[in-house]
C-alpha positions as CSV (number, residue, x, y, z in Angstrom):
1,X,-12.5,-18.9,26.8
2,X,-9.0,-19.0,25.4
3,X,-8.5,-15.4,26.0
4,X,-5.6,-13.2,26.8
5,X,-5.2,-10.0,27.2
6,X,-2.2,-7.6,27.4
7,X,-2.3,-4.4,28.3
8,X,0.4,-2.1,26.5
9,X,0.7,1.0,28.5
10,X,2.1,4.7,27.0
11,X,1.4,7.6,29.0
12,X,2.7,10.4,27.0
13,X,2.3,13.9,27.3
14,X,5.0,14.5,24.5
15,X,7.1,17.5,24.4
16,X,5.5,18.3,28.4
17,X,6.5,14.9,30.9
18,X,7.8,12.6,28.2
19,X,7.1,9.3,27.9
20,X,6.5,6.3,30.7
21,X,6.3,3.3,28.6
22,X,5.4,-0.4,30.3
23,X,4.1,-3.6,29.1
24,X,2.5,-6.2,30.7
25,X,2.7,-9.8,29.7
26,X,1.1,-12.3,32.0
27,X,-2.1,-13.2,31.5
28,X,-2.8,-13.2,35.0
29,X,-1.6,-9.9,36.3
30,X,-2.9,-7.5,33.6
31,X,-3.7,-4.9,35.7
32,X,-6.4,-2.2,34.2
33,X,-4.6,1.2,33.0
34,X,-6.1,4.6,33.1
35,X,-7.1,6.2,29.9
36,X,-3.4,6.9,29.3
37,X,-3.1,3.6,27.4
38,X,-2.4,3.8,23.8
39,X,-2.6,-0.3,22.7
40,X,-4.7,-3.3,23.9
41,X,-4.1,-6.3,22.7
42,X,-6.3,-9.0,23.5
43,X,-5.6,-12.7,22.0
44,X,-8.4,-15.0,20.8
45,X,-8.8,-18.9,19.3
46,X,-11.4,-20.5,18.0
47,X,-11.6,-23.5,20.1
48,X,-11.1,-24.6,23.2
49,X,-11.3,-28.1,22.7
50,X,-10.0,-29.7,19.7
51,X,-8.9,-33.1,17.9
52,X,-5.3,-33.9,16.8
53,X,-4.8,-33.5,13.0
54,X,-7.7,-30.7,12.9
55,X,-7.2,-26.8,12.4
56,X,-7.8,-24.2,14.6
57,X,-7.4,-19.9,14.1
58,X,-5.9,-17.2,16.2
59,X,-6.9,-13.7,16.3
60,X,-4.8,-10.9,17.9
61,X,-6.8,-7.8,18.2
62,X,-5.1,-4.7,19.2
63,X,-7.1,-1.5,19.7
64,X,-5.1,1.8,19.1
65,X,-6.2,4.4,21.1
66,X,-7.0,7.6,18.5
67,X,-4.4,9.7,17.9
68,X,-1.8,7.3,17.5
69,X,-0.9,4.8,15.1
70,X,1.4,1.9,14.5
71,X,3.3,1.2,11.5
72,X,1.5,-1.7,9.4
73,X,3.4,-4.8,8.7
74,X,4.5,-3.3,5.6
75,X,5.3,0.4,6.0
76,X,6.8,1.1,3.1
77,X,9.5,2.8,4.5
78,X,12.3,0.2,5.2
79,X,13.5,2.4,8.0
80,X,10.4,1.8,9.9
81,X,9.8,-1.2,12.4
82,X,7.1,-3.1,11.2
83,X,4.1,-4.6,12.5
84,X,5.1,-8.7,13.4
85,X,3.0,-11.6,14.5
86,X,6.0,-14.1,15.1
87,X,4.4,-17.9,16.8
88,X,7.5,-20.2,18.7
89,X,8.4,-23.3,16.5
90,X,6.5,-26.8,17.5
91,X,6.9,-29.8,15.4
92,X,3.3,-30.7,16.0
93,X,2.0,-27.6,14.9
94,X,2.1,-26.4,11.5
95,X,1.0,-22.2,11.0
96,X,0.4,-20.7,7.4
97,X,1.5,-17.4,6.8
98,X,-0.4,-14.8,9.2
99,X,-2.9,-12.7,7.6
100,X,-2.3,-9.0,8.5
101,X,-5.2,-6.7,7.6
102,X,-5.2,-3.8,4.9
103,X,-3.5,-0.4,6.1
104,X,-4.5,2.7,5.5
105,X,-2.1,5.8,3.7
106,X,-1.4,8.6,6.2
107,X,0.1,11.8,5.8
108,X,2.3,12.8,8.4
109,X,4.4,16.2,8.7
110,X,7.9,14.0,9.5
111,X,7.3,12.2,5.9
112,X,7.3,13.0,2.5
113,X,5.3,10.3,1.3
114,X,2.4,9.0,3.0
115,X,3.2,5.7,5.3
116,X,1.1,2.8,5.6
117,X,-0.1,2.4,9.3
118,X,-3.2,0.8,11.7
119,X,-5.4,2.8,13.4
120,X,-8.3,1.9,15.2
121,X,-9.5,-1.5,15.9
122,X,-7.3,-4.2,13.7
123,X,-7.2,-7.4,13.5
124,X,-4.3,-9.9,12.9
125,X,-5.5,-13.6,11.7
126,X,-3.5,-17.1,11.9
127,X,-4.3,-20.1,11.0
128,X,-2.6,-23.3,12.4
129,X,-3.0,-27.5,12.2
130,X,-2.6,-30.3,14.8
131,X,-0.2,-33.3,13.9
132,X,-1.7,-36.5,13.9
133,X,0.7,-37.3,16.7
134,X,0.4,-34.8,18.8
135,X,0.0,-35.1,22.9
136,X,-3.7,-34.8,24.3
137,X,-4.2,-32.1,26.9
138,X,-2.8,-28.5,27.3
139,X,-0.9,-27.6,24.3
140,X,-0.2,-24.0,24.7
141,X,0.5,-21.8,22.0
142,X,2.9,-19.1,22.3
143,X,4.4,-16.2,20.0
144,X,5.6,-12.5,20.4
145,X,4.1,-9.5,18.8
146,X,6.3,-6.7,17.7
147,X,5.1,-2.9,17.0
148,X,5.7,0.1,17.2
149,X,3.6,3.0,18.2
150,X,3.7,6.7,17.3
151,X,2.0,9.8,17.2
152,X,2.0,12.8,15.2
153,X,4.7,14.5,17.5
154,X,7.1,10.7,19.0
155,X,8.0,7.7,17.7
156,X,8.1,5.2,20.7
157,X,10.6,2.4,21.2
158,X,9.5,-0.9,19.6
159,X,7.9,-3.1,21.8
160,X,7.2,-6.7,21.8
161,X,4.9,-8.4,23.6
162,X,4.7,-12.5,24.7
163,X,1.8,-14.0,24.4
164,X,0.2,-17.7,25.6
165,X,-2.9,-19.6,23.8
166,X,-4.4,-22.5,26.0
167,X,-5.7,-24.9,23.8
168,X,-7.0,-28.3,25.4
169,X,-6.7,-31.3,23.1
170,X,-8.9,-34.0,23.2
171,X,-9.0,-38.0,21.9
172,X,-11.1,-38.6,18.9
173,X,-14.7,-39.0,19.8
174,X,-14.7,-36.6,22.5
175,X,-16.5,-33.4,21.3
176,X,-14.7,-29.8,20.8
177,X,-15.7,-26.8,21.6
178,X,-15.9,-23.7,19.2
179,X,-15.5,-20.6,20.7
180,X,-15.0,-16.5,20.0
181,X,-17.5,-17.4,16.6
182,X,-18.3,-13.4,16.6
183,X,-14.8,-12.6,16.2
184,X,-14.0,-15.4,13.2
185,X,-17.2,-14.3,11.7
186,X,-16.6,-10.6,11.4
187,X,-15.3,-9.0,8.6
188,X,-11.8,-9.2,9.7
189,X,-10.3,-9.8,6.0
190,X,-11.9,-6.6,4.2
191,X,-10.7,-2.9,4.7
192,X,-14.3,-0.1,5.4
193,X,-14.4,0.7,1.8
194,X,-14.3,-3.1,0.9
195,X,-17.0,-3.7,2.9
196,X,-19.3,-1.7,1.6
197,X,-18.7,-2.8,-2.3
198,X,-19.1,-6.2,-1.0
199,X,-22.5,-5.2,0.4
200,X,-23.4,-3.8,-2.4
201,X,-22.5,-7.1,-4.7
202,X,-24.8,-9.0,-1.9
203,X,-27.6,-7.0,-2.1
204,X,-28.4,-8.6,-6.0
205,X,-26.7,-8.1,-9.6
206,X,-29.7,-5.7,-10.9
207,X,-28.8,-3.2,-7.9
208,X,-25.0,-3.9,-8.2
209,X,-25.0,-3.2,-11.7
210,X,-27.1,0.6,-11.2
211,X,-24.8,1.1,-7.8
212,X,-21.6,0.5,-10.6
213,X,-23.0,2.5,-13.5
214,X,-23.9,5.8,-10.8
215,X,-20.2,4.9,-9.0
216,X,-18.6,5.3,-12.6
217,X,-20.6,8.5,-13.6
218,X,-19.8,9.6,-10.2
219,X,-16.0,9.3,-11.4
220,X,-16.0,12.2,-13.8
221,X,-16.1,14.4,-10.8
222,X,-12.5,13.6,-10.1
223,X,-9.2,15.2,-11.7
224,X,-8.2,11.7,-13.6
225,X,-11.0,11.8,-16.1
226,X,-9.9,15.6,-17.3
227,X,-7.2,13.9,-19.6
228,X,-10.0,12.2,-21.9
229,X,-12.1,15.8,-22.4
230,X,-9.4,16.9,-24.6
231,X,-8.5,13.7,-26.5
232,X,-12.1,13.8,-26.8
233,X,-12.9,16.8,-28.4
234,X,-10.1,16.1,-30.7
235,X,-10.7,12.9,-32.1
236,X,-14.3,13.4,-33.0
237,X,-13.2,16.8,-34.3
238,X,-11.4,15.4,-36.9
239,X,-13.8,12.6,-37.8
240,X,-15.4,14.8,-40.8
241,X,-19.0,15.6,-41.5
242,X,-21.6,13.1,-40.7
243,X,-25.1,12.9,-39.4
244,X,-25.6,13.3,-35.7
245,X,-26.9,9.7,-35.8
246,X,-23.9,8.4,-37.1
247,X,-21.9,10.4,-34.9
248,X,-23.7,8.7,-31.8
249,X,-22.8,5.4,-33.3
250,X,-18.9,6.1,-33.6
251,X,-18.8,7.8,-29.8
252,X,-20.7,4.6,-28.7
253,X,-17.5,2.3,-29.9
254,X,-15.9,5.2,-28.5
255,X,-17.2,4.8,-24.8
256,X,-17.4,0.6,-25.2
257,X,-13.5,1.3,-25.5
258,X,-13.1,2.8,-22.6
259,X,-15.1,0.6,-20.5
260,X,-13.3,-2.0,-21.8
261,X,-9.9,-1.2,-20.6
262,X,-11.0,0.6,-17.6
263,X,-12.9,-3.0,-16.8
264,X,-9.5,-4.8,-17.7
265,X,-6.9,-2.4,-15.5
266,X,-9.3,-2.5,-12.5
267,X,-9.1,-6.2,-12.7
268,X,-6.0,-6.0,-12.4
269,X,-5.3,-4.1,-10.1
270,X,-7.7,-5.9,-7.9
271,X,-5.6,-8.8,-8.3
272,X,-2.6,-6.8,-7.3
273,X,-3.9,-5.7,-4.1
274,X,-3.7,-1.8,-3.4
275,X,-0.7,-1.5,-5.7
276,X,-2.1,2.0,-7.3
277,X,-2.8,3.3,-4.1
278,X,0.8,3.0,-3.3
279,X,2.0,3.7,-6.3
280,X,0.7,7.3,-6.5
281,X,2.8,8.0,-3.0
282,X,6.4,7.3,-4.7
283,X,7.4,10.8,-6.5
284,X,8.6,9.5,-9.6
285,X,5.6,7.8,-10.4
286,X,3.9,10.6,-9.9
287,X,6.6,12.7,-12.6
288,X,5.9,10.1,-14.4
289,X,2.1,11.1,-15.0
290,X,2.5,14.3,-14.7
291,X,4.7,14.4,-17.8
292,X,2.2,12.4,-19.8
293,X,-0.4,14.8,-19.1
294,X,1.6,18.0,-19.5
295,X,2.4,16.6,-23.3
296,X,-1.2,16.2,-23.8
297,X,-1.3,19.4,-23.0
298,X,1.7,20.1,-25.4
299,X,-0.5,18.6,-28.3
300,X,-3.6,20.9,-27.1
301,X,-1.3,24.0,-28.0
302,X,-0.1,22.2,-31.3
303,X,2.9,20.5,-30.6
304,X,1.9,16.9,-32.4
305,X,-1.7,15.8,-33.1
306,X,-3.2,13.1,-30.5
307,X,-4.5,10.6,-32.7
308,X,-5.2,6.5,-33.4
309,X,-1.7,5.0,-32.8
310,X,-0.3,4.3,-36.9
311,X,0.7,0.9,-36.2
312,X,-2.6,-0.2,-35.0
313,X,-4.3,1.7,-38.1
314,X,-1.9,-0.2,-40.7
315,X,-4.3,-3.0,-40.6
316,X,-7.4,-1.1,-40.7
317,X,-6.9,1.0,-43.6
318,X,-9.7,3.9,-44.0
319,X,-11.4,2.2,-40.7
320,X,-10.0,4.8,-39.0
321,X,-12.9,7.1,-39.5
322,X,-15.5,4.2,-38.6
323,X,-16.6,2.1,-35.9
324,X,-13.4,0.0,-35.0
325,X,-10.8,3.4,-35.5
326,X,-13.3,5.2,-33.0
327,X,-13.4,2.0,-30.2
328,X,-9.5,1.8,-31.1
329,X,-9.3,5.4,-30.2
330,X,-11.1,4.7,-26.9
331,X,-9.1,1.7,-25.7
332,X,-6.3,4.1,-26.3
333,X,-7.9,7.0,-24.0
334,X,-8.9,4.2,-21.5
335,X,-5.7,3.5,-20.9
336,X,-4.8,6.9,-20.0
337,X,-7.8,7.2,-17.4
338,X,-7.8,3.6,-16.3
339,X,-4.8,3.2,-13.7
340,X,-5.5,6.5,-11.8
341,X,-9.3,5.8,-11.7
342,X,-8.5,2.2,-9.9
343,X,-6.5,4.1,-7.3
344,X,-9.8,5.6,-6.5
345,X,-12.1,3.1,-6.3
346,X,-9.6,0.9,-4.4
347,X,-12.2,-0.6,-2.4
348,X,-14.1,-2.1,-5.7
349,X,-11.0,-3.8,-7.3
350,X,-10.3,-4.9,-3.8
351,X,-13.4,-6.5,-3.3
352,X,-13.7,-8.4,-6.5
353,X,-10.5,-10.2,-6.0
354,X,-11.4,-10.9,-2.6
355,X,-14.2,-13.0,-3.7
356,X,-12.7,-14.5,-6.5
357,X,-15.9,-13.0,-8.7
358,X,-13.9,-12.9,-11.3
359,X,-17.0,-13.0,-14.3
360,X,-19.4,-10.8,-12.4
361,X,-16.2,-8.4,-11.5
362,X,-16.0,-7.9,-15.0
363,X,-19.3,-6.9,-15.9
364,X,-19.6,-4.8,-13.1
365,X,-16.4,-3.1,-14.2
366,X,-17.7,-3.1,-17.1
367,X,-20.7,-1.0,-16.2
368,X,-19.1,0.9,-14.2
369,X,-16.7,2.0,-16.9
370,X,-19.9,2.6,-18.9
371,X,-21.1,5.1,-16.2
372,X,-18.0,7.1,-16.5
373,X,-18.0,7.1,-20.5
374,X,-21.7,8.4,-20.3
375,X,-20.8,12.1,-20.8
376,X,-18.1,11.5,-23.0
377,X,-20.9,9.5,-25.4
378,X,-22.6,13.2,-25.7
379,X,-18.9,14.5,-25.3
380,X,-18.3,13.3,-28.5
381,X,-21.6,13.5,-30.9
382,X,-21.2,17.3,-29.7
383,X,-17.6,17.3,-31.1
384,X,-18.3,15.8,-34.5
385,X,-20.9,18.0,-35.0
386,X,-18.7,21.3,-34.1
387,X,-17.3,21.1,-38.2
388,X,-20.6,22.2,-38.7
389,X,-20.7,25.4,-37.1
390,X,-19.6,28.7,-38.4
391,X,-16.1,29.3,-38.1
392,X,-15.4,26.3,-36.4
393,X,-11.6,26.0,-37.1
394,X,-11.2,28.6,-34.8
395,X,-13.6,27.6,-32.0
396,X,-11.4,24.8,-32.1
397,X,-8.4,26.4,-31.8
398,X,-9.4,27.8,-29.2
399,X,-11.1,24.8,-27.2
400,X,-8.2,23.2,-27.7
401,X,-5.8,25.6,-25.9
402,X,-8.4,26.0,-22.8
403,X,-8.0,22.3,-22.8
404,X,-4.5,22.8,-22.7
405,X,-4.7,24.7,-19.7
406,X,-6.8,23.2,-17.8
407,X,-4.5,19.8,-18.4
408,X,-1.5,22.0,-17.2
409,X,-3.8,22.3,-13.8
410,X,-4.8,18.7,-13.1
411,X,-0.5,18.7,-13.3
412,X,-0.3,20.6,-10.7
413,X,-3.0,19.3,-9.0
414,X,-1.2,16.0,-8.9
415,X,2.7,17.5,-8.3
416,X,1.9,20.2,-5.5
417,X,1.5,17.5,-2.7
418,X,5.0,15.6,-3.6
419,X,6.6,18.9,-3.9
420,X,5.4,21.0,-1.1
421,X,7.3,18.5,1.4
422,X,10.5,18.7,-0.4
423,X,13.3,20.9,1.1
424,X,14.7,21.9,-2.4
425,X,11.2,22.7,-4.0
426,X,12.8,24.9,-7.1
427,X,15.2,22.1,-7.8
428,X,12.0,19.5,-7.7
429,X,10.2,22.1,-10.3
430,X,13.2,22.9,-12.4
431,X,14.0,19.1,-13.2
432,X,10.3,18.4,-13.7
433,X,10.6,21.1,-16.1
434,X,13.7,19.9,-17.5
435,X,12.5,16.4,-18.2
436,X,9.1,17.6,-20.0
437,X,11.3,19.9,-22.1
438,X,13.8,17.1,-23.3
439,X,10.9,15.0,-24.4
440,X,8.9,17.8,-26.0
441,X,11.8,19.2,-27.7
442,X,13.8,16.3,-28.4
443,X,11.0,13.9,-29.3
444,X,7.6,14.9,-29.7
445,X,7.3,18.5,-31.1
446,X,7.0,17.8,-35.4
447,X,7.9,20.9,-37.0
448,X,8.0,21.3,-41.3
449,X,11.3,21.1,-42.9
450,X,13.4,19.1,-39.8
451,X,16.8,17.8,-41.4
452,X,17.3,14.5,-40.3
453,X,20.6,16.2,-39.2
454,X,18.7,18.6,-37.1
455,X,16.6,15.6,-35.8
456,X,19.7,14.2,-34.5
457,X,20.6,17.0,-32.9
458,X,17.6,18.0,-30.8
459,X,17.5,14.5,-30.1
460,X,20.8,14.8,-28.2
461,X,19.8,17.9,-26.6
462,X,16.4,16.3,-26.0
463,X,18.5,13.5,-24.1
464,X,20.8,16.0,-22.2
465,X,17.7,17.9,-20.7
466,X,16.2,14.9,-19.6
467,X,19.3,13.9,-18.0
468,X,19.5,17.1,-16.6
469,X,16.0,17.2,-14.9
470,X,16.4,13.3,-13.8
471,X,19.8,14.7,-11.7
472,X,18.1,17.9,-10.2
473,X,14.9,15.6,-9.1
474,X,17.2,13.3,-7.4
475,X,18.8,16.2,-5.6
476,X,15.9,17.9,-4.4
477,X,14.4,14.1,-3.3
478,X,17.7,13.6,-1.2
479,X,19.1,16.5,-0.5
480,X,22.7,16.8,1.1
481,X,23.6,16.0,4.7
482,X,23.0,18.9,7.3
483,X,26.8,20.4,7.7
484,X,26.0,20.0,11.3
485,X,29.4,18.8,12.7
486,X,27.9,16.0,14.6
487,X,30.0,13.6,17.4
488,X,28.1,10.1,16.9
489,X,29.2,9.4,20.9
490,X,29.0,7.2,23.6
491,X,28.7,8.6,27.3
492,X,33.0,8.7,27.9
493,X,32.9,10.9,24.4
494,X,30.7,13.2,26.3
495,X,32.1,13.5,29.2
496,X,35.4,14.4,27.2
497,X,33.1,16.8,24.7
498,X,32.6,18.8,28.3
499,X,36.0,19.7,28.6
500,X,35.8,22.4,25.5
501,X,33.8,24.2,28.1
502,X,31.1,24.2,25.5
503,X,27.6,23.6,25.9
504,X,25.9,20.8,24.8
505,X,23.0,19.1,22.6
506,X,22.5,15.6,22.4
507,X,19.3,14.3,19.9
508,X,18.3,11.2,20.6
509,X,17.4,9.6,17.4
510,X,16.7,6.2,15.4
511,X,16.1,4.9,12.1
512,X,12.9,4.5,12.4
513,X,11.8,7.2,14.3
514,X,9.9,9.5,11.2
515,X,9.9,13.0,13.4
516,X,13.6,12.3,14.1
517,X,13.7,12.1,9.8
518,X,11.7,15.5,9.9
519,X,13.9,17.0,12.7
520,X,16.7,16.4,10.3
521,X,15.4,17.3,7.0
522,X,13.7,20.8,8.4
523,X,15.6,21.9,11.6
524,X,19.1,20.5,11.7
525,X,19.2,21.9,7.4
526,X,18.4,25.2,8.7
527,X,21.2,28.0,8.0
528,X,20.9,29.7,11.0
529,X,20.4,26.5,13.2
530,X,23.6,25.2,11.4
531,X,25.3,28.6,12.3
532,X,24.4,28.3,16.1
533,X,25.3,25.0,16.1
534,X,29.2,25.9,15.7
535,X,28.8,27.1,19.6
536,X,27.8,23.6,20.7
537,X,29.1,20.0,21.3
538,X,26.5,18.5,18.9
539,X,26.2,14.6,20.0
540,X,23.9,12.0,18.3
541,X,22.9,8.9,20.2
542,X,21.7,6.3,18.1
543,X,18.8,4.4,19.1
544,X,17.8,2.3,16.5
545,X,18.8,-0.7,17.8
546,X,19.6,0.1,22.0
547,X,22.3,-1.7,22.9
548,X,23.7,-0.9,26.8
549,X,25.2,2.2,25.1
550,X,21.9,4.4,24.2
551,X,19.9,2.4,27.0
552,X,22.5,3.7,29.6
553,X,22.3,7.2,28.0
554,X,18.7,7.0,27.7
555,X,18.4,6.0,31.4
556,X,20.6,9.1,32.9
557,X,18.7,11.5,30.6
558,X,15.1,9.9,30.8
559,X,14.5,9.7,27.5
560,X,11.3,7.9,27.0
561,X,10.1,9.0,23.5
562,X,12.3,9.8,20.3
563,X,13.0,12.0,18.9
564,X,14.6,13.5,22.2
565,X,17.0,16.6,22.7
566,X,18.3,17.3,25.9
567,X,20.5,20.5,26.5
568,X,23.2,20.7,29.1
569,X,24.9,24.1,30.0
570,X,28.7,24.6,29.7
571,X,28.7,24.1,33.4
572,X,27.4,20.8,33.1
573,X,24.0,21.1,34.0
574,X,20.9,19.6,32.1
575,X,18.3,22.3,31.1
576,X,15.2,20.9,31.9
577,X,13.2,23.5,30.8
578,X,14.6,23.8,27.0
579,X,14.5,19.5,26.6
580,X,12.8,18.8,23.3
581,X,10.4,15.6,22.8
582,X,9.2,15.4,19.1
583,X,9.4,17.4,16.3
584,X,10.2,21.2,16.8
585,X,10.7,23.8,14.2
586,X,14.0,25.8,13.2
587,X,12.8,28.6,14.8
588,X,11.8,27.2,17.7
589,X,14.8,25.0,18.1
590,X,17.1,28.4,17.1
591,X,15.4,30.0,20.4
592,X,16.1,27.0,23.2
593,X,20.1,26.8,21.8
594,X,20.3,30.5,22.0
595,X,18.8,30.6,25.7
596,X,21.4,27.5,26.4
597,X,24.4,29.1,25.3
598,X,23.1,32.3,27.1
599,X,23.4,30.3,30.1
């Protein structure tokens, strides 16, 4: 069996002993580890005999012990080291790009945004081709794989690990041998939630289509779909007395609408791969929705009326109170609900383009935007029928405004989590603020008797605000530099630094180290940390790249996970006791330097 295996060995107790980090790479003298190890990575192909000129596949599996993670092969931050499958160049073998399998989105306290990581058991495919030409017998494969591993406290030095394939090659005529069929054969290519869409798709179309249709009525449980009760109740509001059956009719094109776009952008995004997911983690996309819905909510409280776009009435004439104004109307809402919604259901769109189903995907998109327009199709007779109640101006008035505030919510419920890991959080708000006011202000709010002068002017002050909240959002996303008078040293500059009779801190940090981003952004921003710090030699060691600098620092100081701070008294003796191996707090952190310059 072309097997090898590599044992990748962490024993960490962070913040306690540190970190002993130590790889093994022959094949032969992988020794077993104790339950300390945090990676395994065991190397499969799918033949051991093969023909020149045919292909073959290579599966690295690595199996991440829980409670760590390493950063995916795209983690989204650029700092980060990612996840690489690198094979050594032959001439008579050809590799296509390696297949790397879906991440998941993490939250982690030394991040603002969430990061894209592997957990658990992965697995990463390649798939390579024999030249015509090439020698019979042993042709061994070989290749590095580069990772990095961290927990929810370290980030550990990148590693990279050699690897070796045997692969016997054989004259034409001779038979091969497949091998490792249960790993090729497993579900390597599709993430959990994938898998279970696409065993839902197997089971038969009939119980697809119900799974879809109960999946999309299962949708109106989430925060996404509360834009379209408002947009709702408005539209059919203003649709003028009819009878309840022709009511039903006009909120039917009214649902088919929706379904239709919602079918169209999950497509999409299914094509695009797990783009909404990870759009929804950069802040300004977020702002970006958030202002959308707080202008709904603008028009709830009377600001503008939320109606059929003009342009795309012109052409219709009076059929905006009929069938093709109403399914008009509900492309228009769909497009509200549609991108958020396929952030949720991430595993269907994933799924469909996996499979290349693209027909079927669409009628089961279809349904399943059906299923989630299935209340609204009540939603809606209800509202055209509220003209007929007593007094129902003002029950609509009203309706309207608890709309209003319940859009102002699902706001929130979507801006807390960006701005509850932002330093600056009243600067976040503010400019938020700021940028809904310029475009309500300046642009959307229709008041009677505007000049066009006037116009002009509040579309200037419109402009400014905006301006104004784009700078403060920017500010609080990057906020300044700690005033920390750091010394960015090598060992001699320490040495010298000792002479100020001073004691000393020295953080060992790196780029991609995400605690060493939160130990910044938190500790080292802290006004009394930055106070106490004027009483030390403050050094930084880079990391990011150890060259014989940081790896001789590293070495005196046994730094074995980052970040790292080690104090050292003013009489030039290392603390032990107050070292620091992860994230700490200001408080914290304001405790060890007092007991350090104390001693």
């Amino acid at each position: 069996m072309a097997r090898m295996k590599s044992l990748i060995k962490f024993t960490s107790l962070c913040g306690v002993i540190g970190l002993l980090l130590s790889v093994s790479v022959s094949l032969s003298s992988a020794q077993p580890d104790t339950d300390s190890n945090v990676v395994r990575v065991e190397i499969y192909a799918s033949h051991e005999r093969i023909h020149p000129g045919e292909s073959f596949q290579a599966a690295i599996v690595a199996a991440i012990r829980k409670g760590f993670h390493i950063n995916s092969h795209k983690p989204g931050d650029k700092s980060l080291m990612p996840t690489v499958v690198k094979f050594d160049d032959r001439n008579d073998i050809a590799f296509s790009p390696v297949r790397y399998p879906e991440p998941v989105l993490k939250s982690f306290s030394f991040s603002a945004d969430k990061l894209s990581v592997y957990e658990g058991r992965i697995v990463i495919l390649a798939r390579g081709k024999l030249s015509e030409d090439i020698s019979l017998g042993d042709a061994k494969i070989s290749g590095i794989l580069a990772y990095q591993a961290c927990n929810g406290q370290c980030c550990f030095m990148p590693v990279s690990v050699r690897f070796e394939i045997p692969l016997e090659v054989v004259r034409a005529g001779k038979p091969v041998k497949l091998i490792n069929k249960d790993i090729f054969q497993e579900r390597t290519s599709f993430t959990p939630d994938e898998l279970h869409a696409k065993e839902l798709i197997e089971r038969g179309l009939p119980y697809a289509l119900l799974a879809f249709f109960l999946f999309g009525l299962a949708l109106n449980l989430t925060p996404c779909v509360y834009p379209v009760i408002p947009m709702t109740v408005s539209f059919f509001a203003g649709q003028g007395e009819g009878k309840k059956r022709d009511m039903f009719v006009l909120a039917s094109f009214y649902v088919v609408g929706i379904a239709f776009i919602f079918s169209m952008l999950g497509l999409v995004s299914g094509v695009a791969g797990k783009q909404w997911g990870f759009l929804f983690q950069h802040p300004w996309f977020v702002i970006f929705i958030v202002i959308i819905i707080l202008s709904m909510a603008a028009g709830m409280f009377g600001a503008f009326e939320i109606t059929v776009p003009s342009y795309l009435m012109t052409k219709f004439g009076k059929a905006r109170q009929g069938a093709i104004g109403s399914f008009i109307m509900g492309l228009t809402v769909g497009v509200v609900i549609a991108p958020c919604a396929a952030g949720i259901v991430i595993g269907l769109v994933g799924v469909v383009a996996k499979l290349g189903i693209a027909a079927r995907g669409a009628l089961l998109f279809f349904v399943m935007g059906l299923g989630l327009g299935l209340p609204y199709l009540f939603l809606a007779t209800f509202s055209g029928l509220l003209r007929r109640l007593p007094k129902s101006g003002m029950w609509m008035v009203w309706v309207r405004k608890l709309f209003g505030i319940l859009l102002i919510g699902v706001a929130l419920y979507f801006l807390i989590p960006h701005a509850k890991r932002i330093t600056d959080q009243q600067g976040f708000y503010l400019g938020v603020l700021a940028i809904f006011g310029g475009l309500l202000l300046g642009f959307l709010e229709h008041g009677e008797g505007y000049s066009r002068g006037f116009k002009t002017v509040r579309a200037i002050v419109g402009c400014l605000l905006i301006l104004a909240g784009w700078f403060l959002v920017e500010q609080a996303l990057h906020p300044k530099a700690a005033s920390i008078h750091w010394v960015h040293s090598d060992n001699q500059s320490i040495e010298q630094s000792k002479k100020k009779n001073r004691p000393i801190m020295i953080d060992f940090y790196a780029a991609w180290c995400g605690a060493c981003k939160e130990l910044d952004r938190k500790t080292f921003t802290n006004k009394r940390v930055v106070e106490k710090s004027s009483e030390f030699i403050m050094v930084k060691v880079d990391c990011t790249s150890p060259d014989d600098r940081c790896t001789e620092l590293a070495k005196k100081f046994r730094v074995r996970g980052l970040p790292t701070v080690v104090f050292i008294s003013a009489k030039e003796e290392e603390l032990n006791s107050l070292r620091v191996v992860g994230f700490l707090g200001p408080d914290e952190m304001l405790r060890r330097m007092e007991r350090a310059s104390a001693k």
